[in-house]
C-alpha positions as CSV (number, residue, x, y, z in Angstrom):
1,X,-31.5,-49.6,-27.5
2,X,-32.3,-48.8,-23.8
3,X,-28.6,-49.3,-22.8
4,X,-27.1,-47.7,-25.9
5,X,-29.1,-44.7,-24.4
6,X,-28.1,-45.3,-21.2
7,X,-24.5,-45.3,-22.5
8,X,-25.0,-41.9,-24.5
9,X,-26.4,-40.3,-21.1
10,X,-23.5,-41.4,-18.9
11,X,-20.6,-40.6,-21.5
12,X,-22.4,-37.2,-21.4
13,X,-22.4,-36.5,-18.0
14,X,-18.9,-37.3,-17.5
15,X,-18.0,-35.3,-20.2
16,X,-19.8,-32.4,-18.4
17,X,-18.1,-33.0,-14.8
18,X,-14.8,-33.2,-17.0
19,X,-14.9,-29.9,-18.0
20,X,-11.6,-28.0,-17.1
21,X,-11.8,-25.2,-14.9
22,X,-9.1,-22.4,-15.3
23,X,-8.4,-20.5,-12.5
24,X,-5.5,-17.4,-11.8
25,X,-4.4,-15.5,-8.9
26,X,-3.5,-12.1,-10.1
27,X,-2.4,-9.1,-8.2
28,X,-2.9,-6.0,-10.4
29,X,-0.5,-3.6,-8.7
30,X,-2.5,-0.4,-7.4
31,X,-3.3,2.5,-9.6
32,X,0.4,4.2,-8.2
33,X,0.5,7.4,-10.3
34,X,4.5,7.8,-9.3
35,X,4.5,3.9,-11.7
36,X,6.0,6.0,-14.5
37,X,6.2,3.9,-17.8
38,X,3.2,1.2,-16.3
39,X,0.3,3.1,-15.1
40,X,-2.5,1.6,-14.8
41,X,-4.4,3.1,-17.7
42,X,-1.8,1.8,-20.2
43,X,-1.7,-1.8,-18.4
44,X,-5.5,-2.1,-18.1
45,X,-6.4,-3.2,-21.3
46,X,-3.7,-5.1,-21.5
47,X,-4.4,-7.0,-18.5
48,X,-7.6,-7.9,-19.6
49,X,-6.1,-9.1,-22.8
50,X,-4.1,-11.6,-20.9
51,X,-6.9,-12.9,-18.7
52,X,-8.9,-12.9,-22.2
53,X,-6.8,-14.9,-24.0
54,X,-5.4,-18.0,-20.9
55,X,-9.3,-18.6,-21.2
56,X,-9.6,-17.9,-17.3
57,X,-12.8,-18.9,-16.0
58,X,-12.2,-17.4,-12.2
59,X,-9.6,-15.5,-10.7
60,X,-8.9,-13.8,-7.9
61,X,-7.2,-10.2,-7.7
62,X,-5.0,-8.3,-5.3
63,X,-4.0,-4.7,-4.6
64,X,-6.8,-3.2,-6.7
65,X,-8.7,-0.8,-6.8
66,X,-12.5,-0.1,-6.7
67,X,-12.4,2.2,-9.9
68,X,-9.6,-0.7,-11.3
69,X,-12.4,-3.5,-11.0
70,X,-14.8,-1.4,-12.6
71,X,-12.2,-0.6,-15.1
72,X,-11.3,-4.4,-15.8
73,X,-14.9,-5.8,-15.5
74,X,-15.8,-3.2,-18.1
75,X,-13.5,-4.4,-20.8
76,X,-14.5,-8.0,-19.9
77,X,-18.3,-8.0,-19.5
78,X,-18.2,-11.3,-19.8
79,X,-17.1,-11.6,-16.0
80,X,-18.7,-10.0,-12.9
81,X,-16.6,-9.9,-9.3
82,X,-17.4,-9.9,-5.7
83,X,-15.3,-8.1,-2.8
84,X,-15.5,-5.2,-0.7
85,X,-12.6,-2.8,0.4
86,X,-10.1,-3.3,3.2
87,X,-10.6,0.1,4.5
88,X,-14.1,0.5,5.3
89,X,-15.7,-2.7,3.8
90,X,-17.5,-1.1,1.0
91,X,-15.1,0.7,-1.6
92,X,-12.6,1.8,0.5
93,X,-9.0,0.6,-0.2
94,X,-7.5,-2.6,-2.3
95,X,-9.1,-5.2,-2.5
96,X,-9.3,-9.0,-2.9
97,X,-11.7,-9.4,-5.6
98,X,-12.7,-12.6,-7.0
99,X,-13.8,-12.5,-10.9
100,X,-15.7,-15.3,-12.6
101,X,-17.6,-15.7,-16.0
102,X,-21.5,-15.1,-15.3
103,X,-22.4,-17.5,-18.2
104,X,-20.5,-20.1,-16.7
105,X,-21.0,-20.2,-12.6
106,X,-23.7,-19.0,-10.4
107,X,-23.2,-17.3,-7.2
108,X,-24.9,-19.3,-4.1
109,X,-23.2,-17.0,-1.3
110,X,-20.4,-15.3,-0.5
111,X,-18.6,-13.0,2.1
112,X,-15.6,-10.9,2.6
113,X,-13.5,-11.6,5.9
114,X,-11.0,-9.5,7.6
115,X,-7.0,-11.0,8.5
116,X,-7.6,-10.1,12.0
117,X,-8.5,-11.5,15.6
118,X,-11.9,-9.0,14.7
119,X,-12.5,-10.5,11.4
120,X,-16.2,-9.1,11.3
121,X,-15.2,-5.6,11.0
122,X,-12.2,-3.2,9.1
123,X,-9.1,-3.1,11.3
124,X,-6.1,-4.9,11.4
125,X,-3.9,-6.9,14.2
126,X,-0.5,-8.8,15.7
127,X,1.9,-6.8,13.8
128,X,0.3,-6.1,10.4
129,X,1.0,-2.7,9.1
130,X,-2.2,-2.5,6.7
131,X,-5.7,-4.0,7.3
132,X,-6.2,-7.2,5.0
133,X,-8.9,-8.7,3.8
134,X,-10.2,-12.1,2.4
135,X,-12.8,-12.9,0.0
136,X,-14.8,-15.9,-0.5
137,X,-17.5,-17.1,-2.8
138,X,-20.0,-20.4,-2.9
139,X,-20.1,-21.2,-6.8
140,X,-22.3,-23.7,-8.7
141,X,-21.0,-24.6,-12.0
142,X,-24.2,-24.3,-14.6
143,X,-22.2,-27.1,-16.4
144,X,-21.7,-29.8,-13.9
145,X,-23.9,-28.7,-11.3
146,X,-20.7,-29.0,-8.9
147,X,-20.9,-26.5,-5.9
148,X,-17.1,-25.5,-5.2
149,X,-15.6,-22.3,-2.7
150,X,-13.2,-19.7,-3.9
151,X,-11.2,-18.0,-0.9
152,X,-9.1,-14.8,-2.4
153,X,-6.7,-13.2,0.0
154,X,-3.8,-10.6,0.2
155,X,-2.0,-10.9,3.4
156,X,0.8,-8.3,5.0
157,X,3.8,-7.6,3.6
158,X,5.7,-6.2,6.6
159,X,4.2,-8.7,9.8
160,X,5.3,-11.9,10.5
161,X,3.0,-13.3,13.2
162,X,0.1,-11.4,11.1
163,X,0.9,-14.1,7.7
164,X,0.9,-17.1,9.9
165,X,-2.0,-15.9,11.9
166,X,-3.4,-15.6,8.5
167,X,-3.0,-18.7,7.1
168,X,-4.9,-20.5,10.4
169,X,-7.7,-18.3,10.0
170,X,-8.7,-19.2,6.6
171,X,-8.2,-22.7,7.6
172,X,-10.6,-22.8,10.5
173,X,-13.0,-20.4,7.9
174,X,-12.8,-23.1,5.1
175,X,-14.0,-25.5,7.4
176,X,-16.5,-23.6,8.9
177,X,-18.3,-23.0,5.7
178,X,-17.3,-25.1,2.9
179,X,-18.2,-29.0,4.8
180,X,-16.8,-31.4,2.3
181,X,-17.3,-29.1,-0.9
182,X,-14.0,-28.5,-3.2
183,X,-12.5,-25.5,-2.2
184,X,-9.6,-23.3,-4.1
185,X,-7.2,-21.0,-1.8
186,X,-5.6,-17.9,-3.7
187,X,-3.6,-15.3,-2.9
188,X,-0.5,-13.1,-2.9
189,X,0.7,-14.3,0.4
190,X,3.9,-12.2,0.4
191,X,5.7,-15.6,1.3
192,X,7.9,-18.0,-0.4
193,X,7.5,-22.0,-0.5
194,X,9.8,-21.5,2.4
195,X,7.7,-19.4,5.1
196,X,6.1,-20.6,7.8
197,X,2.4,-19.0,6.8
198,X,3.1,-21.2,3.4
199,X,3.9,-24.3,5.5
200,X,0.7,-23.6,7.3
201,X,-1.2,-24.5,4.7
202,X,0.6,-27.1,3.0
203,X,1.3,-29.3,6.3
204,X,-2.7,-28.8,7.1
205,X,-3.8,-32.0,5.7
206,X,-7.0,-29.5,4.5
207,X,-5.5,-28.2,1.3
208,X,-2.2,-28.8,-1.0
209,X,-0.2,-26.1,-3.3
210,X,-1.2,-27.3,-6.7
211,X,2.4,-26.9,-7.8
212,X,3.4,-29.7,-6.6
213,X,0.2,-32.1,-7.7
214,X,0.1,-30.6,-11.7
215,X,2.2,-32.9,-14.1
216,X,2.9,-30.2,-15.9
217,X,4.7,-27.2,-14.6
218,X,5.6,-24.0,-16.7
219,X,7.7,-22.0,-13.7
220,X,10.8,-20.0,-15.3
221,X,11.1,-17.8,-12.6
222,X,9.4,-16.0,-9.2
223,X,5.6,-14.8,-9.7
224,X,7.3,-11.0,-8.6
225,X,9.0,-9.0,-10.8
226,X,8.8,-5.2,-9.4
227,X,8.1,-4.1,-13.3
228,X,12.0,-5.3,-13.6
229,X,13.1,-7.5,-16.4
230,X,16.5,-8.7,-15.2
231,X,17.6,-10.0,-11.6
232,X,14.1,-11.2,-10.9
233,X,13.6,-13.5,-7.5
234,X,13.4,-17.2,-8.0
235,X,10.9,-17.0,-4.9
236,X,6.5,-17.7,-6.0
237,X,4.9,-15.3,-3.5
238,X,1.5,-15.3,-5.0
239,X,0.1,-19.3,-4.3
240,X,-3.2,-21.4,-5.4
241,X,-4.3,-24.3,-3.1
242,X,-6.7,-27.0,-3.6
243,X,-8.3,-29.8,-1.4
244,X,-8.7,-33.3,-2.0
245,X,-11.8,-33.1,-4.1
246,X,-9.4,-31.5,-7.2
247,X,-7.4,-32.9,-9.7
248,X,-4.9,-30.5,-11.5
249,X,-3.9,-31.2,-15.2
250,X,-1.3,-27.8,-15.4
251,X,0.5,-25.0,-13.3
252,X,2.1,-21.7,-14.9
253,X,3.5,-18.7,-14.5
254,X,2.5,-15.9,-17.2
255,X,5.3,-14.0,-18.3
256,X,3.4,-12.3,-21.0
257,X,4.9,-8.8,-21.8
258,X,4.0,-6.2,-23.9
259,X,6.7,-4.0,-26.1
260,X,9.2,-5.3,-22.9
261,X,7.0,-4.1,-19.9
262,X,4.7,-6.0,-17.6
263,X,1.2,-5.7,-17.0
264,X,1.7,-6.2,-13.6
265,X,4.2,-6.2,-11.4
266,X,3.2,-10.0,-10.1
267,X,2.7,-12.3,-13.1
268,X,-0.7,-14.1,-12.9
269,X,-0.3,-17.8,-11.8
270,X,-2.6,-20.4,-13.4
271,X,-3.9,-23.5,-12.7
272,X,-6.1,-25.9,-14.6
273,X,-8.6,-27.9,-12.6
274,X,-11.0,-30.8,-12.4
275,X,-13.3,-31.6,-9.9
276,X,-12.9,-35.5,-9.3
């Protein structure tokens, strides 16, 4: 009887640290009033649908805005998000938000970083044109009791020294804080598998692009679409990373439309995770 018991507890447990975790990096697009035909208040709800129905657990956002995290984190109470603005590191500016479902994880820290050889404060460096910011959050899943990091970042669309600087930052911060805990990088990196700030991070040894460790891979085109619907890029800007401590059962790209439009102009990408 004792070891039936003992049976029953461990099946249980490992049924517990089994439990999928379904993660997205999403940039929203900034509330642009000139977006005639996808503004913001006609994409909102639908965006929220999306991230509703995909079941995701945590994901990070780009590009948006303090009243468009509101916005989103009213029609999904389910959810609360962490993140501060790039401008003045309160609600100034985009930002790089990281959402996750309040029944599910508790927050144990957190922080917000800026892409910058000043990363304390709100400015920006090398060549960036814009200040960019990171976004990182210690997580304790109530389920499994696993402690795992979230970094969320949005890095420069116009400097080149700026992305790979970047990349190495994150790298020495993840190591910094997160000691041998898993850890997932996100982001819109504005790069391709073929830049040298991607490269960074895949030829680390720290973390790997879960694209290429899923078994199952739903890609039918680039992750950035400009709100167009023909002659979109083949190239996956927006990127998740993992370290060792994750397995990944699936990758996607989430082409869901709505009467022919977009509710971005990235599509979310998706990844389904397992802590080992």
């Amino acid at each position: 009887m004792r070891l039936i018991l003992l049976l029953s507890v461990l099946l249980s447990a490992a049924s517990v640290s089994a439990q999928p975790l379904i993660v997205s990096s999403f940039n929203l697009r900034y509330d642009n009033p000139r977006d005639s035909g996808n503004l913001w208040k006609d994409r909102a709800p639908v965006c929220a649908s999306l991230i509703r129905f995909h079941q995701f657990d945590i994901f990070g956002t780009q590009e948006g805005l303090r009243h468009q995290l509101d916005t989103l984190n009213a029609l999904l109470p389910e959810y609360t998000y962490a993140g501060v603005g790039r401008d003045d590191g309160k609600a100034g500016g985009e930002h790089s938000a990281i959402f996750y479902r309040k029944d599910r994880f508790e927050r144990l820290d957190g922080g917000d970083f800026w892409l910058s050889t000043t990363p304390e404060k709100p400015g920006k460096s090398w060549d960036a044109a814009l200040p960019r910011i990171c976004t990182w959050l210690k997580l304790r899943d109530r389920q499994s009791r696993r402690n795992f990091y979230i970094f969320n970042a949005h890095y420069d669309h116009i400097g080149v020294q700026a992305r790979i600087e970047s990349s190495k930052l994150i790298l020495t911060r993840l190591q910094a804080v997160a000691g041998k805990d898993p850890v997932i990088v996100m982001g819109d990196l504005n790069g391709s598998h073929s830049s040298p700030w991607y490269k960074t991070f895949q030829e680390s040894g720290l973390v790997q692009d879960v694209i290429g460790l899923s078994p199952v891979v739903y890609r039918n085109n680039g992750s950035f679409s400009a709100f167009k619907t023909t002659g979109i890029s083949a190239d996956v800007i927006d990127h998740i990373f993992v370290t060792e401590g994750v397995r990944v059962s699936r990758y996607g790209i989430l082409t869901d439309t709505y009467y022919g439009k977009f509710p971005s102009d990235h599509f979310p990408v998706m990844a389904e995770l397992r802590f080992k």
